[in-house]
C-alpha positions as CSV (number, residue, x, y, z in Angstrom):
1,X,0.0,0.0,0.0
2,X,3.0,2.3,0.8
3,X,3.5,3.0,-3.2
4,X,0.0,4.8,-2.9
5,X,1.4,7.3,-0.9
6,X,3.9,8.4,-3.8
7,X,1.0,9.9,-5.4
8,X,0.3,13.5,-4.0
9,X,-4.0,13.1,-4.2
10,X,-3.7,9.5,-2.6
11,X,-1.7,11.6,0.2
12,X,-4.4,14.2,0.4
13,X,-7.6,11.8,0.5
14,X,-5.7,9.9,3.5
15,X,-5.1,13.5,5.1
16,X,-8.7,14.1,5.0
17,X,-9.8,11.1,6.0
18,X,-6.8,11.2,9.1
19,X,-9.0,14.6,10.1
20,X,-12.2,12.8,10.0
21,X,-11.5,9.8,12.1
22,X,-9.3,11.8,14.5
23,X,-12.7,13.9,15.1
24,X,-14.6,10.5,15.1
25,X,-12.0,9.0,17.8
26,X,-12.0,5.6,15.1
27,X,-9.5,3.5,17.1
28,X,-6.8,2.2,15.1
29,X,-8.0,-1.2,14.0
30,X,-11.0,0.2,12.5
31,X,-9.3,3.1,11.2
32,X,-6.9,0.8,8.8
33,X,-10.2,-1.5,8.2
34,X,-12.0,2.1,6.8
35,X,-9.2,3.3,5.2
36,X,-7.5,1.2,3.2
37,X,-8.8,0.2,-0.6
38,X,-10.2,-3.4,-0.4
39,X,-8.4,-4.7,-4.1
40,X,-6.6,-2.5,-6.3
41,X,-6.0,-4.3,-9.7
42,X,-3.6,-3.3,-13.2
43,X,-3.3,-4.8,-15.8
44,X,-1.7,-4.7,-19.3
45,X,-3.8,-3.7,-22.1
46,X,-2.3,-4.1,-25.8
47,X,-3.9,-2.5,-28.4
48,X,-2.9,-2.5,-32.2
49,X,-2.8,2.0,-33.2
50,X,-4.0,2.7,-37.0
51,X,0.0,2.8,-38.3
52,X,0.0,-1.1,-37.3
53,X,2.7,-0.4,-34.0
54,X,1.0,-2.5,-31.0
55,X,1.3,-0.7,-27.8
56,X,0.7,-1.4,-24.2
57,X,-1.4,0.8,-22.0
58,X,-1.4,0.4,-18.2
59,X,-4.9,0.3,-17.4
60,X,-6.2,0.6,-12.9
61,X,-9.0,-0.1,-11.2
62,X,-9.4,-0.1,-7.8
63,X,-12.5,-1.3,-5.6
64,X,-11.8,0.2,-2.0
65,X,-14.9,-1.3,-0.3
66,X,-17.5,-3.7,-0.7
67,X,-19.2,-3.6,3.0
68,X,-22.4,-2.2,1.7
69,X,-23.2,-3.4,-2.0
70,X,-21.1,-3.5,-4.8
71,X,-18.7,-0.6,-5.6
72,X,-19.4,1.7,-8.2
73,X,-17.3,4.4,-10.1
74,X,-15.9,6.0,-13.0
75,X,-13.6,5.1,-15.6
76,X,-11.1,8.3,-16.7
77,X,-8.6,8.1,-19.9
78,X,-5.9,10.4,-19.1
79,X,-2.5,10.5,-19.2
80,X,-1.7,10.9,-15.5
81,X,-4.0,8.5,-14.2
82,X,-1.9,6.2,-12.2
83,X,-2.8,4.0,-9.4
84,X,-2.8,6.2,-6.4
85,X,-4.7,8.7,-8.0
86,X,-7.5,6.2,-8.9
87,X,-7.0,4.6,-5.5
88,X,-7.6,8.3,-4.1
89,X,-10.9,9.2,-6.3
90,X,-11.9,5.7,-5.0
91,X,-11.7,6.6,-1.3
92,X,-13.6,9.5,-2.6
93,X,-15.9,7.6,-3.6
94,X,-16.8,6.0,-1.0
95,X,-17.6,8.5,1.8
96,X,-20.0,10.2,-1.2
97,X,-22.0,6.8,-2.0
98,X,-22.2,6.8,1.8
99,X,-23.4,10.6,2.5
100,X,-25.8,10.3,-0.2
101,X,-27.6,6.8,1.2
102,X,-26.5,4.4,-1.7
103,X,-25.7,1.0,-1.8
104,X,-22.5,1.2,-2.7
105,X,-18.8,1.1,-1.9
106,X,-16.8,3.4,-3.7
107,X,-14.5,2.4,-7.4
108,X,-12.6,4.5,-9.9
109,X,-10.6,2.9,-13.3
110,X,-8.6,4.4,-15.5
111,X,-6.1,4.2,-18.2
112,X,-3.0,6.3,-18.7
113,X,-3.8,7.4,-22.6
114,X,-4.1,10.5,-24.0
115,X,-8.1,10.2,-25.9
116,X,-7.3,13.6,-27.9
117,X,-4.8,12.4,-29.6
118,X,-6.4,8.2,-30.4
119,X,-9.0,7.3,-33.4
120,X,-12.6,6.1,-32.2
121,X,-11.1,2.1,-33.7
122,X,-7.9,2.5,-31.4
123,X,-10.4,4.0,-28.5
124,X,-12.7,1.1,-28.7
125,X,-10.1,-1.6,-28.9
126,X,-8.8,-0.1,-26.0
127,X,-11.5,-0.1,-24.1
128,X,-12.7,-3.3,-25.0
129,X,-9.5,-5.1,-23.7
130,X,-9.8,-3.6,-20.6
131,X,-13.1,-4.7,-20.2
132,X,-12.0,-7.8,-20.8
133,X,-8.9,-7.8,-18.7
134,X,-11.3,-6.7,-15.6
135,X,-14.1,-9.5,-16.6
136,X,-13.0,-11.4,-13.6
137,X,-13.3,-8.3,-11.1
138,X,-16.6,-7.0,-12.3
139,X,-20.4,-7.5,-12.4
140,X,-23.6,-6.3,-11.8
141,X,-23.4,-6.8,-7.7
142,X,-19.6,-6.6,-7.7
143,X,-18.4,-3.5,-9.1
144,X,-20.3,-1.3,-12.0
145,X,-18.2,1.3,-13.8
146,X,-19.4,4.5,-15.6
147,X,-18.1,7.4,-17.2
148,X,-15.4,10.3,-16.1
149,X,-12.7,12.2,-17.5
150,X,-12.0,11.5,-21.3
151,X,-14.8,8.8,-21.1
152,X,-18.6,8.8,-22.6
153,X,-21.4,7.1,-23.3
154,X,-20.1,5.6,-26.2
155,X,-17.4,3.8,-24.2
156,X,-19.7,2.9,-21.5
157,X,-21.7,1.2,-24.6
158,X,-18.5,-0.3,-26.0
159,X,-18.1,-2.2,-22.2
160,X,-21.8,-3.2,-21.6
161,X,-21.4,-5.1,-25.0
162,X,-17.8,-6.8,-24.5
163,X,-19.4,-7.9,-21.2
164,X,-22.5,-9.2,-22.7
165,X,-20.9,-11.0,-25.0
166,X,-18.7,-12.8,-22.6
167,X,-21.8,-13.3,-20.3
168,X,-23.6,-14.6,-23.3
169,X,-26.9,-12.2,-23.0
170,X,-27.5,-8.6,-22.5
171,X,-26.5,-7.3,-18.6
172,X,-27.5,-3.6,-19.1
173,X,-26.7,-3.2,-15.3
174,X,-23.0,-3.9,-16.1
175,X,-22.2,-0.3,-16.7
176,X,-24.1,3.4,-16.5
177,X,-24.1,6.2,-18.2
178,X,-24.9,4.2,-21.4
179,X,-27.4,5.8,-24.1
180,X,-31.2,5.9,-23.0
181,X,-31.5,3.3,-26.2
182,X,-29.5,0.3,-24.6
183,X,-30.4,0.9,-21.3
184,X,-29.3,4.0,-19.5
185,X,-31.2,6.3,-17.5
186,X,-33.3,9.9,-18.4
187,X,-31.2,12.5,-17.2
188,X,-27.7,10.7,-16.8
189,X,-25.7,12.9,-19.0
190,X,-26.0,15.9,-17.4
191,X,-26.7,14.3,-13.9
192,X,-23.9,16.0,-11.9
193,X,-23.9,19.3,-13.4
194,X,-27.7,19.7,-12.7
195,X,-26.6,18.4,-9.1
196,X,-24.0,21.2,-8.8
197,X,-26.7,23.8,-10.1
198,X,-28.9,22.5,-7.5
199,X,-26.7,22.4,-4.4
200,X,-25.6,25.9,-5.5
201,X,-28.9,27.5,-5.5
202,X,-30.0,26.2,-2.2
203,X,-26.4,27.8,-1.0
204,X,-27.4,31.1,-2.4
205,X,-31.2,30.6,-0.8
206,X,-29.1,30.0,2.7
207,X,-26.9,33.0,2.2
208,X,-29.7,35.2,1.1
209,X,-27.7,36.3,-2.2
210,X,-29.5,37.1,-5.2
211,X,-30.6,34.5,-7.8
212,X,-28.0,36.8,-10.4
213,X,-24.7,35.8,-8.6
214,X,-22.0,36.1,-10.3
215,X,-21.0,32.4,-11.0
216,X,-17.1,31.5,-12.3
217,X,-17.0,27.7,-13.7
218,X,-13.4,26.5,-14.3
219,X,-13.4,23.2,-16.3
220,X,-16.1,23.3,-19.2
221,X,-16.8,19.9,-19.9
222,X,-19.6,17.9,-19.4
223,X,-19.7,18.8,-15.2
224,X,-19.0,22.2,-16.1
225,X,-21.1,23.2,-18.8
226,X,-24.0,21.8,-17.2
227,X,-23.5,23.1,-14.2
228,X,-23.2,26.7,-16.0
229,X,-26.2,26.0,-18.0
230,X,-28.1,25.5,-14.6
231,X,-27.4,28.1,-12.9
232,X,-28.1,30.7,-15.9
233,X,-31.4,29.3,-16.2
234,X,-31.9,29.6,-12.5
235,X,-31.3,33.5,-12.9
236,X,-27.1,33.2,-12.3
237,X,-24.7,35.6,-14.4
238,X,-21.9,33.6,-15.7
239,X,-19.1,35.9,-15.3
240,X,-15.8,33.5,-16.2
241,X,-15.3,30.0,-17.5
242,X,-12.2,28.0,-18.5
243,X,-10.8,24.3,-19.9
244,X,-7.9,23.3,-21.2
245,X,-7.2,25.4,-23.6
246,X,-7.4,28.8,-21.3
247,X,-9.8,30.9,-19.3
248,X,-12.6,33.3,-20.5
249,X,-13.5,36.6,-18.4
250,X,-16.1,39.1,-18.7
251,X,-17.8,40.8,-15.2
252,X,-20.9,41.5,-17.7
253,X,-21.7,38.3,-18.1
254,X,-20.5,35.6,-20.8
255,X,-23.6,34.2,-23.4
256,X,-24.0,30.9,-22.1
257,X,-26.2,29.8,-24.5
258,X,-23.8,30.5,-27.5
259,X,-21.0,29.4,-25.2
260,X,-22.5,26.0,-24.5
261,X,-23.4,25.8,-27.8
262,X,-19.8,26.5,-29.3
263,X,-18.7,23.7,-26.6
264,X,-20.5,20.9,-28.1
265,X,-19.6,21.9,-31.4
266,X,-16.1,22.2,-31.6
267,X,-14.7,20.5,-27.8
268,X,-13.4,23.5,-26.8
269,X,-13.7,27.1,-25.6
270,X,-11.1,28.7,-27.8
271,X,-12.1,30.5,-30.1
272,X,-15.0,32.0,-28.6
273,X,-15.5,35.3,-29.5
274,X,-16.7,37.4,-26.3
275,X,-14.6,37.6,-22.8
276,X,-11.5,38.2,-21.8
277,X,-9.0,35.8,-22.4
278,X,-6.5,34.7,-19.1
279,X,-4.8,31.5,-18.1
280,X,-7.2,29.0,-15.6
281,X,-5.0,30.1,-12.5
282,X,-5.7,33.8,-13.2
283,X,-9.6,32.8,-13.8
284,X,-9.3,31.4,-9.9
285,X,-9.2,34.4,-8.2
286,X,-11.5,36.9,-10.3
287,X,-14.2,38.6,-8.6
288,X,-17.6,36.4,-8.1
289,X,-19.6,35.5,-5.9
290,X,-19.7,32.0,-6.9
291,X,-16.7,30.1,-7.6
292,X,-17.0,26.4,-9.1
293,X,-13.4,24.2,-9.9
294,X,-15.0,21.7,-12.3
295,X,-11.9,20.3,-14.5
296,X,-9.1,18.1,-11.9
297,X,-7.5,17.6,-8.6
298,X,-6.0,20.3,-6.7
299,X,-6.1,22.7,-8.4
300,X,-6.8,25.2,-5.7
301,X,-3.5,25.4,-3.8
302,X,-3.0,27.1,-0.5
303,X,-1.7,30.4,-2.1
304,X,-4.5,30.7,-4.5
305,X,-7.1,29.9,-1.6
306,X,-5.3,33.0,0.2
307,X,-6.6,35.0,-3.2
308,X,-9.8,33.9,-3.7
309,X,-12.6,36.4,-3.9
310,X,-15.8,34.1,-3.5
311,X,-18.5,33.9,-1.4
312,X,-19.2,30.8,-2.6
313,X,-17.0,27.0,-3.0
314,X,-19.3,24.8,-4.9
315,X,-16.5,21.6,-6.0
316,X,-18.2,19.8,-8.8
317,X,-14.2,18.6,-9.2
318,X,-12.9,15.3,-7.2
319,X,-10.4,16.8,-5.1
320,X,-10.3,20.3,-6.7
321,X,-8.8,22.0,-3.2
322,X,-5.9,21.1,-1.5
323,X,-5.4,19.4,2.3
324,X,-3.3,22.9,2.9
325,X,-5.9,25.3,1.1
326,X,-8.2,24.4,3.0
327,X,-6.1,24.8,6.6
328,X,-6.1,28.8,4.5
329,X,-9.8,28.4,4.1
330,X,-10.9,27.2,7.4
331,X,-8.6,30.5,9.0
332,X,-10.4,32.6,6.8
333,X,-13.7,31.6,7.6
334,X,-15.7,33.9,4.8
335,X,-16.1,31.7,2.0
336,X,-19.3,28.8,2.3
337,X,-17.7,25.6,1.1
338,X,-20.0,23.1,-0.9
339,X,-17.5,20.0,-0.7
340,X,-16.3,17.3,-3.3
341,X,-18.7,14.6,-1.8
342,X,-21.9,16.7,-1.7
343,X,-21.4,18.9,-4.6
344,X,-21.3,16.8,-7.2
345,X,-23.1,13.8,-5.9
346,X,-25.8,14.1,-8.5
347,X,-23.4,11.6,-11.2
348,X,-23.3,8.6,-8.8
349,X,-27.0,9.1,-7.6
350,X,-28.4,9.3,-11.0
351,X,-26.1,6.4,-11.9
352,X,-27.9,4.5,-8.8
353,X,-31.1,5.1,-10.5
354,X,-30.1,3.8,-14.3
355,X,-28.4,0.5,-11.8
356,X,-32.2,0.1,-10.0
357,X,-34.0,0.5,-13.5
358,X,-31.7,-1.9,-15.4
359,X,-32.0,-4.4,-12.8
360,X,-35.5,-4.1,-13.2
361,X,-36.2,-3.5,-16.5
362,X,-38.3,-0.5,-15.1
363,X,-38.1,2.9,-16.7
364,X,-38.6,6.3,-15.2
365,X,-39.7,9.8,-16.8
366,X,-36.9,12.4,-16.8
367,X,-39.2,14.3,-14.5
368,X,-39.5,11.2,-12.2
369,X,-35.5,11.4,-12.4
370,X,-34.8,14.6,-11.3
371,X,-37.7,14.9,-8.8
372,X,-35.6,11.9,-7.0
373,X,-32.6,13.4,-6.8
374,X,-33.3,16.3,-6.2
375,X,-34.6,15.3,-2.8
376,X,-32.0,13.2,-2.1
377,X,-29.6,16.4,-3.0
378,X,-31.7,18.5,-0.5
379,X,-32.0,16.0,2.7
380,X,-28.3,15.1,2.0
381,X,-27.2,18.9,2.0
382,X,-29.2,19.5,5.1
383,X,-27.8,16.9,7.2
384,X,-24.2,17.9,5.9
385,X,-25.0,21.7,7.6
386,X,-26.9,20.3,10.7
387,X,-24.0,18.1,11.3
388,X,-21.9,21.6,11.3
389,X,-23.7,23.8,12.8
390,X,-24.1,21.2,15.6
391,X,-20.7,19.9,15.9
392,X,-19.1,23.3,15.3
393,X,-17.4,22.5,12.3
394,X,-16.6,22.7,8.7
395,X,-18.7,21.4,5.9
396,X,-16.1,19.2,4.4
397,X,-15.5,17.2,7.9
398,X,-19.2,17.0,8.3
399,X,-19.6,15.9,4.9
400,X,-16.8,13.5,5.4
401,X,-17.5,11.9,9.0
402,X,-21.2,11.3,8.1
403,X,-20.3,9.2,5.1
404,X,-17.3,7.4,7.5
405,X,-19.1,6.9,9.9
406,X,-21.9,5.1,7.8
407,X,-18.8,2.8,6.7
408,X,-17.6,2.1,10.1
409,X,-20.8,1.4,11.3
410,X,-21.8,-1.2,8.6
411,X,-18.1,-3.0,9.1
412,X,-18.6,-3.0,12.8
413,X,-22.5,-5.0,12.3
414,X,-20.6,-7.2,9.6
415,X,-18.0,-8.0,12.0
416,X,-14.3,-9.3,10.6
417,X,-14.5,-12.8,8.9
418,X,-12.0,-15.0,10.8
């Protein structure tokens, strides 16, 4: 397990989860039982590239507990994913599934590639493999993947049929975040974002701030521009948004319409024609009252979280803010944090749903979809501030020792097989 700790967001998951159990008083054999992933699996995964070279991607996936159902989780193509930082987005994982009331234990996969720069034969061969390769750790009740970061439906399609055809018969339930037309759910796609929007709104409602905030979203993809999309039609002013090409800026007010609609055509935000252009950093600390990392990991380090001029944190990233920025945050002590495993919950509840209506070959209404989670959005964030406000601490370690301590007390009732 020690070669986890090499990896910088493995170290900051365990930090937060240290802070947690400290607060909890989780003696130690219960502690390492909690915090420790359950199976962490690589393999190998040749694939033959267009010009005819073969080359072998390292592909992870990482299962870190199966106490209360099967684990569930993405699958990211990038080319940093490495072992501890799947291993850390599982822990993640985890303490959400829990917070939120799901059956779950928390997963992530992911394969060190760079999807920009592969064809859609070389992406599918790839991702068939590793479906393959993980045949023996997978399955409707053991672990159920769905998409993340340089993933989509069409890959989660690609897996449901290599598994099906192993299996011999269709298993739907085998992935999520399919298309509606082989299974997935109403609603899926823009899940999380929507979740983000939500969450955010009732923030504002709390804070009595007016429904025209200014909202920044760094990381335009499908969280992002979602989340953006949201919020403008819930009355928001979308002053700044970035990916990875570069940051746009205008305290007016950017057209999200035409910006979301110049996303989904062309991938990117370059190009557009109206705001200012700066790098992601320099969008960080601009002026808003809403501020919402979307894109990676830690990307808000303890000397921008000395800058920032939000009234509002609302992490629709995994990890997005630093163990030391938020030691800044917590001494600062103006700025309302939404964290990682509340914010963007809605993915993996939504996810839940297409699971419970694959199982049953029962289909609900979009409507029927979002009514659902809504309300599980809206008792989940009320418990999170209750558990605050009555405790006298953060959001992020109420967030965090509810979910734990949902883990701890299911392992505990289990017991420890001899």
């Amino acid at each position: 397990m020690k070669v986890l700790l090499q990896n910088p967001t493995f170290r900051m998951a365990c930090q937060q989860f240290d802070g947690a159990a400290d607060f909890l008083g989780l003696d130690a054999s219960i502690r390492e039982r909690v915090k420790w992933p359950k199976r962490l699996i690589s393999v190998a995964v040749p694939v033959k590239l267009d010009n005819g070279d073969v080359k072998v991607f390292e592909g992870h996936r990482v299962q870190h507990h199966l106490t209360l159902g099967p684990t569930k989780g993405g699958l990211r193509f990038s080319p940093s994913v490495d072992i501890g930082e799947v291993a850390a987005l599982a822990m993640w994982m985890s303490w959400k599934c829990a917070l939120a009331g799901l059956p779950y234990g928390g997963a992530k996969g992911g394969i060190a590639c760079d999807p920009l720069r592969m064809s859609p034969r070389e992406l599918e061969a790839l991702t068939r493999r590793y479906t393959v390769e993980m045949i023996p750790f997978i399955g409707p009740h053991i672990d159920v993947m769905a998409p993340d970061m340089g993933t989509n439906e069409q890959t989660m399609a690609w897996m449901y049929d290599t598994y099906s055809t192993h299996a011999g018969h269709a298993v739907p339930s085998i992935v999520t975040g399919k298309p509606v037309s082989i299974g997935g759910s109403m609603g899926r796609r823009e899940a999380t974002g929507r979740g983000v929007a939500f969450v955010t709104s009732r923030a504002l409602e709390i804070l009595k701030m007016p429904a025209d905030s200014r909202i920044i979203v760094q990381g335009f993809g499908n969280v992002g521009s979602y989340a953006a999309y949201g919020l403008a039609k819930y009355g928001a002013k979308i002053v700044g948004v970035g990916d990875r090409t570069g940051a746009l800026y205008d305290p007016n007010g950017l057209d999200v319409e035409k910006l979301f609609v110049h996303f989904q055509t062309h991938a990117t935000l370059e190009n557009f024609p109206q705001g200012e252009r700066m790098t992601n950093e320099e969008l960080l600390v601009q002026s808003c009252d809403v501020l919402i990392p979307a894109a990676t990991e830690r990307v808000i380090t303890a000397e921008i979280a000395a800058k920032l001029q939000c009234r509002v944190l609302a992490e629709a990233a995994n990890g997005p803010t630093t163990f030391e920025a938020d030691a800044v945050l917590k001494q600062r002590g103006d700025i309302f944090v939404i964290p990682d495993v509340l914010c963007n919950a809605g993915g993996v509840i939504v996810s839940y749903f297409e699971w419970v209506q694959d199982l049953q070959n029962f289909f609900w209404t979009e409507v029927e979809v979002f009514d659902k989670l809504y309300r599980i959005l809206s008792q989940t964030f009320d418990q999170v501030l209750k558990e605050a406000r009555q405790k006298n601490i953060d959001h992020r370690t109420a967030a965090l020792t509810l979910g734990i301590q949902k883990v701890v007390d299911a392992k505990k009732i289990r017991g420890l097989f001899p």
